[in-house]
C-alpha positions in Angstrom: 7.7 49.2 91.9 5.9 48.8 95.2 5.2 52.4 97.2 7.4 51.3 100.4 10.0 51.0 97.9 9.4 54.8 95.8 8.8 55.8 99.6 12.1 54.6 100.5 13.7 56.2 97.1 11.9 59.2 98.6 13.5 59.8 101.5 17.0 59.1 100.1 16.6 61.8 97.2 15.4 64.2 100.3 18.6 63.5 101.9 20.8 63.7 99.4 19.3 67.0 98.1 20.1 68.7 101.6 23.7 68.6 100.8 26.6 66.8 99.6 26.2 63.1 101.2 29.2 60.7 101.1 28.5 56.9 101.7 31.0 54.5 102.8 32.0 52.3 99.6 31.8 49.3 101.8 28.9 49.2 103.6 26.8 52.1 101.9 26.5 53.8 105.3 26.6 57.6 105.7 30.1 58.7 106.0 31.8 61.6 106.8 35.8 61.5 107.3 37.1 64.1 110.1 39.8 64.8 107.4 37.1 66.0 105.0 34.9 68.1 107.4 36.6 71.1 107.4 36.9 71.4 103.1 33.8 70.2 102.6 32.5 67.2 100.8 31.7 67.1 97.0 34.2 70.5 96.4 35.3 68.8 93.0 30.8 69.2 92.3 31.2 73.0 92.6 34.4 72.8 91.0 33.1 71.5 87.6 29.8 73.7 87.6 32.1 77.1 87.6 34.1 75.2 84.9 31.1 74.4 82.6 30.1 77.6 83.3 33.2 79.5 82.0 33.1 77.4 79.0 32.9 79.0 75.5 30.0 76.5 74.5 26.6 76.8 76.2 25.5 74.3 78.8 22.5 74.0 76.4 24.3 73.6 73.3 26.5 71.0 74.9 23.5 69.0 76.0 22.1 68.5 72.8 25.5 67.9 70.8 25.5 65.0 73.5 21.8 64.1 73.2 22.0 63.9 69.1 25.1 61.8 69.3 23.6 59.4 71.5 20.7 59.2 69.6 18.4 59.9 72.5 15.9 62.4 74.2 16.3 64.6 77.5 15.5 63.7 80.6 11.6 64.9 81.0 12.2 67.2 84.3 9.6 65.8 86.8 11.7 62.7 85.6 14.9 63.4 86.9 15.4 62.7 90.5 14.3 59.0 89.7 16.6 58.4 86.7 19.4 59.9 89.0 18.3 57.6 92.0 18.0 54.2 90.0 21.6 55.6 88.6 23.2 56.2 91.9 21.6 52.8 93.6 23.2 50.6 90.6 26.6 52.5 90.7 26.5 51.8 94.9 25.9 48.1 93.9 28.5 47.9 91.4 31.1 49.8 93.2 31.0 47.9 96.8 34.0 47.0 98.0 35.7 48.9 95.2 37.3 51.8 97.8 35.5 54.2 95.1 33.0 56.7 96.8 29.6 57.6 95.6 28.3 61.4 96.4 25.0 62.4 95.9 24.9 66.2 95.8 21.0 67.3 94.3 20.7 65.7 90.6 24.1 65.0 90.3 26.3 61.9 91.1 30.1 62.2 91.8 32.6 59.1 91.9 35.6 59.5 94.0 38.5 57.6 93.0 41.5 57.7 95.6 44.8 57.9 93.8 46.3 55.3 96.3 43.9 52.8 93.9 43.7 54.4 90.5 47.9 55.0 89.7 51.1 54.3 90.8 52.8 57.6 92.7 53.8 59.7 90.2 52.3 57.8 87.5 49.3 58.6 84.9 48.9 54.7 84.1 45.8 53.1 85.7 46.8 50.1 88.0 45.2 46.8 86.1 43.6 45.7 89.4 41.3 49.5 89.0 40.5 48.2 85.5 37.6 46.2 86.4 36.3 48.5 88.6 36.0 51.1 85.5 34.5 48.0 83.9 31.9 48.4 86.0 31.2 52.1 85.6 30.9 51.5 82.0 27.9 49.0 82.6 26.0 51.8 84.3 26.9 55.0 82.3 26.1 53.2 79.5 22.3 51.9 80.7 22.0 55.8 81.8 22.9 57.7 78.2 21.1 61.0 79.2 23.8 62.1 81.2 27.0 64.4 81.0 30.4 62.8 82.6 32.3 65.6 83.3 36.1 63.4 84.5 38.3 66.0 86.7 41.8 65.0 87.8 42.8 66.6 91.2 46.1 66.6 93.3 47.8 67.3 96.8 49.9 70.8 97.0 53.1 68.9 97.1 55.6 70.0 94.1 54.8 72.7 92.0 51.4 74.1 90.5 52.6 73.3 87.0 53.9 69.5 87.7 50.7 68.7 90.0 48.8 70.3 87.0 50.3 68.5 84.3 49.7 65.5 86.6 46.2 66.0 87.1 45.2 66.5 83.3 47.2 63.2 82.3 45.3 61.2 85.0 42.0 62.6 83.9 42.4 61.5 80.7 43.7 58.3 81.3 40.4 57.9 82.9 38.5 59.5 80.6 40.2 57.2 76.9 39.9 54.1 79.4 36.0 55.0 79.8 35.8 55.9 75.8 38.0 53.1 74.4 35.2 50.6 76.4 32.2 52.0 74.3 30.9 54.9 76.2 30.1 57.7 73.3 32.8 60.4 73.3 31.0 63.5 73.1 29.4 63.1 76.3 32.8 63.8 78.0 34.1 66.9 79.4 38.0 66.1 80.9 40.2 68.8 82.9 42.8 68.8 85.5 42.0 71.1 88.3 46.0 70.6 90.0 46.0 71.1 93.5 43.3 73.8 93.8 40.5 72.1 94.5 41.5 70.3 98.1 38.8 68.5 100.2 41.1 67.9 103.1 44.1 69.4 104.8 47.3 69.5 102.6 49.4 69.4 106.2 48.6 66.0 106.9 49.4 62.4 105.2 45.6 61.5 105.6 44.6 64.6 103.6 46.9 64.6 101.1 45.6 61.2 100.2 42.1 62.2 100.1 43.5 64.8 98.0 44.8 63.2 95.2 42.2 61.6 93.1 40.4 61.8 90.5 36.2 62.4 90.3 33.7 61.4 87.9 30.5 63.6 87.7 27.5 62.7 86.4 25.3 65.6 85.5 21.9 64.8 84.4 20.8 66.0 80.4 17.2 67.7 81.1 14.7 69.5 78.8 
């Protein structure tokens, strides 16, 4: 790899390390809705660590249940940011176009998938026309094995905590079996529906409940 190139690499991961950076799925440009400003970008990242956190299981002992299924090693630790960065710029090529967003936030990766292009209203069934666009998830999760994919359904506040609940854990999972039923190994999955209480945009408007309802795919890196 030429140095302009790692240079270039550089100044992304510098970036993308200052915060939570969204890029539009279309033309890969920086991106930050108006919607979205106020809740904050990436809440769904923050959301999953307190999760893993509160789990019974260690982080540790997850990690290497994951690394010993896989049949593969940790990520060495001065290591990480470029496996993460040749990661991310594959899943930006793959997902062009696809109305999926990629967020960078420090070593992890986080896939945005609106619900207006995943299900139906109402519905926990993927639309056939988001199948390929798992499809090509799959062809990058599965080049980059020493990671965690942690699948987290989220919705608007509209109905009540238990329905948008229920809602979110079926979506998840629909998500999550499409993703294991394609080949990608089981025990690196975490799945849970975090309902409505996780926003990243106003619940009073139409444009925020949409952002709202979606479902995230994090990719947490596996390191020493």
């Amino acid at each position: 790899m030429n140095k302009l190139l790692i240079s270039l690499m550089t100044v992304v991961a510098i970036v993308a390390s200052s915060g939570c950076t969204t890029f539009d799925a279309y033309t890969g440009e920086k991106k930050v809705s108006n919607t979205a400003k106020g809740a904050g970008i990436g809440a769904g990242i923050g959301a999953v660590a307190a999760y893993l956190a509160n789990r019974d299981k260690s982080h540790a002992d997850r990690q290497r249940a994951i690394l010993n299924a896989a049949g593969v090693g940790a990520i060495a630790g001065g290591g990480v940011g470029y496996y993460m960065d040749t990661q991310e710029a594959k899943l930006r090529k793959q997902l062009r176009d696809s109305g999926v967003s990629v967020e960078r936030n420090g070593d992890n990766i986080n896939l945005v998938m609106p619900g207006n292009i995943t299900f139906t209203s109402g519905s926990s069934n993927l639309m056939m026309d988001f199948q390929d666009v798992l499809d090509s998830v799959v062809l990058v999760v599965e080049e980059y094995k020493q990671t965690m994919i942690v699948v987290s359904g989220h919705t608007d506040s509209v109905g009540s905590n238990t329905l948008n609940q229920r809602l979110s854990d079926k979506r998840a999972n629909s998500v999550a079996n499409y993703l294991k039923d394609k080949g990608v190994l089981e025990a690196r999955f975490e799945v849970v529906g975090f309902g409505e209480d996780h926003p990243i945009a106003d619940n009073k408007t139409a444009e925020g409940r949409s952002l709202n309802r979606r479902v995230e795919l994090s990719l947490l890196p596996i390191t020493e």
